[in-house]
C-alpha positions in Angstrom: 0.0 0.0 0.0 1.3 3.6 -0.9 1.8 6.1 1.8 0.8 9.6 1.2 2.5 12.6 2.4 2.5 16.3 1.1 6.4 16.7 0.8 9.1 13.9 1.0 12.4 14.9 2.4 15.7 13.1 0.3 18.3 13.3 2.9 18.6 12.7 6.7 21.8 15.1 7.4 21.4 18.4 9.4 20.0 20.4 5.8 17.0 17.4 5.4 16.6 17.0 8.8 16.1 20.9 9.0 14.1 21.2 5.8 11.8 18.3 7.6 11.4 20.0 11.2 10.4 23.3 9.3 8.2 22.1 6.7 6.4 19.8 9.3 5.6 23.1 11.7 3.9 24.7 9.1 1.5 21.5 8.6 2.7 20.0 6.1 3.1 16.1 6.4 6.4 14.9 6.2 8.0 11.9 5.4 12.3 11.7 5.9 13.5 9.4 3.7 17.6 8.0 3.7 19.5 4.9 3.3 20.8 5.2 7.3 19.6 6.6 10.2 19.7 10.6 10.6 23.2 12.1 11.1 24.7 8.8 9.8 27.3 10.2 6.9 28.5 13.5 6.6 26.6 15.2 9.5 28.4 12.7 12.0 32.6 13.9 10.8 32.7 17.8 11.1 34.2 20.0 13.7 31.3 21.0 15.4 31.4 24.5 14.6 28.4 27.0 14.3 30.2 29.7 12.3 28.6 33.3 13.0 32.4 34.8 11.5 32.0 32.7 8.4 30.4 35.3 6.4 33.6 34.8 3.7 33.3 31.6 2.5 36.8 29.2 1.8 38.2 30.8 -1.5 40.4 29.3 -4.2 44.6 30.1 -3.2 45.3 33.2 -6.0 49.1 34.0 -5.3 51.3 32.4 -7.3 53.1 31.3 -4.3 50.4 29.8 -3.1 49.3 27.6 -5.8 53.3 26.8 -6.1 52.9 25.7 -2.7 49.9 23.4 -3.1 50.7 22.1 -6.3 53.3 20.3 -4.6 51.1 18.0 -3.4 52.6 18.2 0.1 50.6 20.6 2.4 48.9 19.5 5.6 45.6 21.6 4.9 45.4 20.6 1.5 46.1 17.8 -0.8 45.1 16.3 -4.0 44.4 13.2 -6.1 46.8 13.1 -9.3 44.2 11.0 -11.0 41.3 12.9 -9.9 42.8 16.0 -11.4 41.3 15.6 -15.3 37.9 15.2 -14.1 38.4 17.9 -11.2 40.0 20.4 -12.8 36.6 22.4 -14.9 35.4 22.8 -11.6 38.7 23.8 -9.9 39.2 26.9 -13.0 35.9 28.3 -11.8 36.3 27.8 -8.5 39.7 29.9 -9.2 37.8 32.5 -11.1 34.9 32.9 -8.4 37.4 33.3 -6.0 39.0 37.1 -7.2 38.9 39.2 -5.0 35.9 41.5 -5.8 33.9 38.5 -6.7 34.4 37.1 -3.3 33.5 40.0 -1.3 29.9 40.3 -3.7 29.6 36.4 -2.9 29.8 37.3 0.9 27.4 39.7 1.1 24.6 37.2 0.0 26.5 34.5 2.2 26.0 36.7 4.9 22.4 36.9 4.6 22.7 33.3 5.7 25.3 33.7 8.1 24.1 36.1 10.3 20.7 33.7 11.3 22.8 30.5 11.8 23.5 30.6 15.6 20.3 31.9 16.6 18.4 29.5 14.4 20.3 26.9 15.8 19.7 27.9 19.4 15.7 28.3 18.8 15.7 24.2 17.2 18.3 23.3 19.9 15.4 24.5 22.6 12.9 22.9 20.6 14.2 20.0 20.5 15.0 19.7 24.0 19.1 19.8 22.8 20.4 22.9 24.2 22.9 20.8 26.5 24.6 19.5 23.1 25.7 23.6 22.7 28.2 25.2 23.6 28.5 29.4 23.8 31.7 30.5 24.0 33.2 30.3 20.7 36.4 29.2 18.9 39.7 29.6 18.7 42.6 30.4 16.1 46.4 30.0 17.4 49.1 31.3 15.9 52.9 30.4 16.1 54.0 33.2 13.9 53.8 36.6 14.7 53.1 38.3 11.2 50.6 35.5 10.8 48.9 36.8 14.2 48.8 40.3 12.9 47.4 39.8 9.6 44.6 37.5 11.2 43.7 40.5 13.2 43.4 43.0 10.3 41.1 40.2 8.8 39.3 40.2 11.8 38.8 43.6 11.6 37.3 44.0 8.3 35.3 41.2 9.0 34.0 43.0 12.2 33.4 46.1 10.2 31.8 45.0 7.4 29.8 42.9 8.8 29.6 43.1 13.0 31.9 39.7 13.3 32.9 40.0 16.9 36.6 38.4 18.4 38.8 38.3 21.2 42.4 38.9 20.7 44.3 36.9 22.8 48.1 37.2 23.8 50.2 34.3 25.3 49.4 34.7 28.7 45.6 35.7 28.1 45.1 32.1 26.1 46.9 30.1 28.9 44.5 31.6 31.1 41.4 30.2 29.0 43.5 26.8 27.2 46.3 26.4 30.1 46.9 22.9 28.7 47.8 24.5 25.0 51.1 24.7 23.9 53.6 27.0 26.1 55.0 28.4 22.3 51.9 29.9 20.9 52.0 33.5 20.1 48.5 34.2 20.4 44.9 33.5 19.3 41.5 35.0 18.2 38.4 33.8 19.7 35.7 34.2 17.7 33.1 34.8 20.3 29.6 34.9 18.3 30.0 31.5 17.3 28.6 28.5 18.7 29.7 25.0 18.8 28.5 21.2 19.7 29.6 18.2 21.4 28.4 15.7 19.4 26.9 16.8 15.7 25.6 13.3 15.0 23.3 13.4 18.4 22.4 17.0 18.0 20.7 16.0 14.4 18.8 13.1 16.2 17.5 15.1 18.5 16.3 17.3 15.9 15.0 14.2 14.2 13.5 13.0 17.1 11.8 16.8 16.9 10.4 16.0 13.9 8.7 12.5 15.1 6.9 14.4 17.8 5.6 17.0 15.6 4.2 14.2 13.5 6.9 13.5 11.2 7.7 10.2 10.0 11.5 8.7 9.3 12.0 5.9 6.9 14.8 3.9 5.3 14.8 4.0 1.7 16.2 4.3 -1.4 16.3 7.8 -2.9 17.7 6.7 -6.4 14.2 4.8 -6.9 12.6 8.9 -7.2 9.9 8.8 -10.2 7.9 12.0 -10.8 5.4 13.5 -9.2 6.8 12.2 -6.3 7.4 8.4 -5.8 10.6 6.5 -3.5 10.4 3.4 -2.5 11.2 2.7 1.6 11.4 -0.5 3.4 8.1 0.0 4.4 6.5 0.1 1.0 6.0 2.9 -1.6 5.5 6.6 -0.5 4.0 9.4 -2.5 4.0 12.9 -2.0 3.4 16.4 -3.5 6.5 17.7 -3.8 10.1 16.7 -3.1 12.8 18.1 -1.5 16.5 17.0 -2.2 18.8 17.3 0.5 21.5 14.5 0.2 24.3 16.4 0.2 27.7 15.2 -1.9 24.9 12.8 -3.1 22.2 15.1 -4.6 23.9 14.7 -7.6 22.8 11.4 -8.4 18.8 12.8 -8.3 19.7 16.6 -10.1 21.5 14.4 -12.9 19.1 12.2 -13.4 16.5 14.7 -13.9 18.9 16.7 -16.4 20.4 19.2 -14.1 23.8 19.3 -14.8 25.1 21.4 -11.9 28.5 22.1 -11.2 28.7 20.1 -7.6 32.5 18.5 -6.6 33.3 17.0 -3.0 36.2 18.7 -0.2 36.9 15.2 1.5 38.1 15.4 4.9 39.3 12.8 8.0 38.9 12.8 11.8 40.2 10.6 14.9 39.2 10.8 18.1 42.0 10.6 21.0 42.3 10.2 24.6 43.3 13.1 26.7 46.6 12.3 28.1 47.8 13.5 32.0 44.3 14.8 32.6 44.7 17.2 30.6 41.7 19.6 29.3 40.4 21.0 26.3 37.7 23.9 26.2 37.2 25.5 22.9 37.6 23.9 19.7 41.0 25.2 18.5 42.3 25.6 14.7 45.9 25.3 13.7 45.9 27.9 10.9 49.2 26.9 9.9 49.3 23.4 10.1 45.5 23.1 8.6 43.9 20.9 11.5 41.1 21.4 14.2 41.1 19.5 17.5 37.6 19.8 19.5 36.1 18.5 22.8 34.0 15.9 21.8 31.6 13.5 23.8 33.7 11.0 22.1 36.9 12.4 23.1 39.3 15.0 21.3 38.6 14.7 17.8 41.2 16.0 15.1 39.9 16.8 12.3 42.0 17.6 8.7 41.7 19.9 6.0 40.7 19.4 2.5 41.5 16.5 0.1 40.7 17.1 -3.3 39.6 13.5 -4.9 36.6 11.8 -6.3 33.7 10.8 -3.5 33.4 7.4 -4.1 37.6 7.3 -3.9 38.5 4.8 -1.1 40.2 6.4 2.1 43.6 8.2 2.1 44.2 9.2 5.1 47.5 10.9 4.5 46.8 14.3 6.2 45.8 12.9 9.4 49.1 11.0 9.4 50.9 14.6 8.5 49.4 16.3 11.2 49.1 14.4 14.1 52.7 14.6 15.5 52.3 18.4 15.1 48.7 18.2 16.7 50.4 16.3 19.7 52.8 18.7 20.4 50.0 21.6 20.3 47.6 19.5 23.1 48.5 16.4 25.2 46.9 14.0 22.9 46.6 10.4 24.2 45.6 6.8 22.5 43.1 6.9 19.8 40.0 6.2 20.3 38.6 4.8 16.8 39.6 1.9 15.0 40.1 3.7 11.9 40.2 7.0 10.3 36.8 9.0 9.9 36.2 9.9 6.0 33.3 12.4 4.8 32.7 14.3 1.7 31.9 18.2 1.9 29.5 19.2 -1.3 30.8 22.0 -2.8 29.6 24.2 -5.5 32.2 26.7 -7.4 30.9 30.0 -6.4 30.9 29.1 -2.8 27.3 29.2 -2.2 24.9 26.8 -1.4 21.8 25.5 -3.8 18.6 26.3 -2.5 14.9 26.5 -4.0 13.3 25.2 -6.9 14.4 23.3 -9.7 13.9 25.2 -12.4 12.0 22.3 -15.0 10.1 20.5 -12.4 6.8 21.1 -10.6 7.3 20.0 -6.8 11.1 19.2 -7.1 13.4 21.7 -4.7 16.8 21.7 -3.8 19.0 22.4 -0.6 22.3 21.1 -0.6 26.0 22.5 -1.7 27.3 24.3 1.3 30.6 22.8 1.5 32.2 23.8 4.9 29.3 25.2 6.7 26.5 22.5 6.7 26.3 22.2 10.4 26.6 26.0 10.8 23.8 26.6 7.9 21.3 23.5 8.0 18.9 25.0 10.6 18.6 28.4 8.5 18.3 27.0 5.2 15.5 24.8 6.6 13.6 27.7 7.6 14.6 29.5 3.9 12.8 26.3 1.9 10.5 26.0 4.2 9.3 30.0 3.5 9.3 29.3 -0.1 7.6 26.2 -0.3 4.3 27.7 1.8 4.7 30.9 0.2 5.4 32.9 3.5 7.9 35.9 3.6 11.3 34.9 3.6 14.3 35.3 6.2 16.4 36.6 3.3 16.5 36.9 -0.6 16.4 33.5 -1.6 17.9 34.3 -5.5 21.3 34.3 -5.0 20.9 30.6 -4.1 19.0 29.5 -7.1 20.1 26.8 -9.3 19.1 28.8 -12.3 22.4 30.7 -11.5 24.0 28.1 -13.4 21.9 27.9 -16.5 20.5 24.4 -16.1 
């Protein structure tokens, strides 16, 4: 027997669980439909981070230097596949091109739009949702070995805060002992970006909004979201369901529905790695704490410590190459007294990335009931509560937390 629902939700990360929560509390009926359990892929491997600050999102290297640098192949923040490179590299030239200067800065004002709503979006679901304890308030920090380094973060910093209110701490040696005593004795300083939330466990905090859902009426099923057939079928383990309209949220995976219904979008994967460790000598950690230099994050997890590592450029289906984590985990140890690890085996998940840095979100453009919300690359934790509300809006025709058209798929021709 087919089930009937108004929308059907493709995708049970923090965007699908978000786009279900919001949908559902303005009466539609739901159904959440992914091959695992919610928060099971790339919702359960990031650093935790709510980023209020991140209203400039992670451009393209431009100096020449810089691309010498990477090009290498040897960085700790970023590293390539040789044999991805062919299929890699169209997306890579406009990721370049979007990445100039003056195009970035237009590109961050409509970021921002988002930005600005993503802690206190995430605070009102967290209440909700009964999930506040999973937050924490106080921010995130940057540390800093090198002095020039240190000064030219702050004159970042500084634009950010004037441009766009980004508030941060400044820190000098003796003021981040005070707050991290069991960081590195060498550090020359830090900023603490103090706007900015951050979570303890990302994969509980999307089950608890899933578990939101439920008790608003909302139903979870295991299915297959390849089986999609217009206007709207997927097959589940418990039978057939139909719905209205269709919302696809699957992050690095949308691509298998938007290309099979002729959207050839421009999507490519960041993969990443973390590890959990032991603290070692009862030793502390209360902020989570990136190396800019070195390209890493370690975090205070309910897990433990977890390192995370930058970006690896590869294909997403690419088996695990876990080479950064190796790179940077002596360096990592030296920074925090890092004990045993706590996993088995290397973390892996795949960031989906668009070229122009921001996320796709609202209709397609050749199909009746079919919408879209995935592509935002670094910030899906920090932007899946607000881009739930924003399809949400659009779908039940109510005003709008901000101008949805920069975000449209129709940027890309398709």
């Amino acid at each position: 027997m087919t089930m009937k629902f108004d929308t059907v939700v493709l995708g049970g990360g923090i965007v699908g669980v978000s786009v279900a929560v919001h949908l559902q509390r303005r009466g539609r009926a739901v159904a959440l439909v992914d091959r695992k359990p919610p928060g099971s892929e790339t919702s359960l491997g990031n650093a935790g981070l709510i980023q209020r600050e991140g209203v400039y999102p992670y451009a393209f290297p431009r100096s020449a230097g810089a691309l010498l640098h990477y090009a290498r192949n040897r960085a700790p923040d970023v590293r390539y596949h040789p044999r991805a490179m062919p299929k890699l590299a169209p997306f890579l030239m406009r990721y370049w091109q979007q990445s100039e200067p003056t195009r970035h800065a237009a590109i961050a004002r409509h970021y921002a739009t988002l930005i600005e709503h993503c802690v206190s979006e995430h605070r009102e679901l967290a209440e909700a949702a009964d999930a506040t304890a999973l937050l924490r308030h106080d921010g995130w920090l940057k540390i800093f070995r090198i002095p020039e380094k240190f000064d030219a973060e702050l004159r970042t910093a500084g634009q950010w805060n004037r441009e766009y209110g980004v508030t941060y701490e400044a820190l000098d040696p003796a003021a981040l002992q005070r707050i991290e005593p069991d960081l590195s004795k060498t550090l020359v300083g830090a900023l603490r970006y103090t706007a900015s939330d951050s979570v303890s466990d990302p994969q509980a905090l999307v089950r608890a909004y899933a578990r939101y859902f439920e008790s608003l009426g909302g139903r979870v099923f295991v299915g297959d979201a390849t089986t999609l057939e217009p206007q709207w079928r997927v097959s589940t383990q418990e039978g057939p369901i139909e719905a209205q309209s269709v919302v696809v949220a699957m992050g690095p995976w949308s691509e298998w529905i938007a290309s099979k219904y002729g959207y050839d979008l421009p999507l490519a994967v960041k993969r990443g790695y973390h590890m959990h460790y032991a603290a070692r000598d009862g030793a502390s950690l209360r902020h989570p704490v990136l190396d800019v230099q070195s390209g890493f994050l370690i975090t205070p997890m309910a897990r433990g410590i977890r390192l995370t590592t930058g970006v690896e450029l590869g294909l997403r289906d690419t088996g695990k190459t876990p080479v950064q984590l190796a790179d940077v985990e002596p360096v990592a140890r030296a920074l925090f007294p890092l004990g045993e690890r706590v996993d088995s085996e290397p973390w892996m998940g795949c960031r989906p990335c668009t070229p122009d840095m921001l996320p796709v979100i609202g209709p397609a453009p050749r199909h009746s009931g079919m919408w879209f919300a995935f592509g935002h690359a670094h910030h899906g934790l920090t932007l899946g509560p607000v881009t739930g509300r924003l399809i949400a809006e659009m779908m039940t025709g109510a005003p709008t937390v901000c101008d949805p058209a920069p975000f449209s798929a129709s940027r890309f021709g398709v």
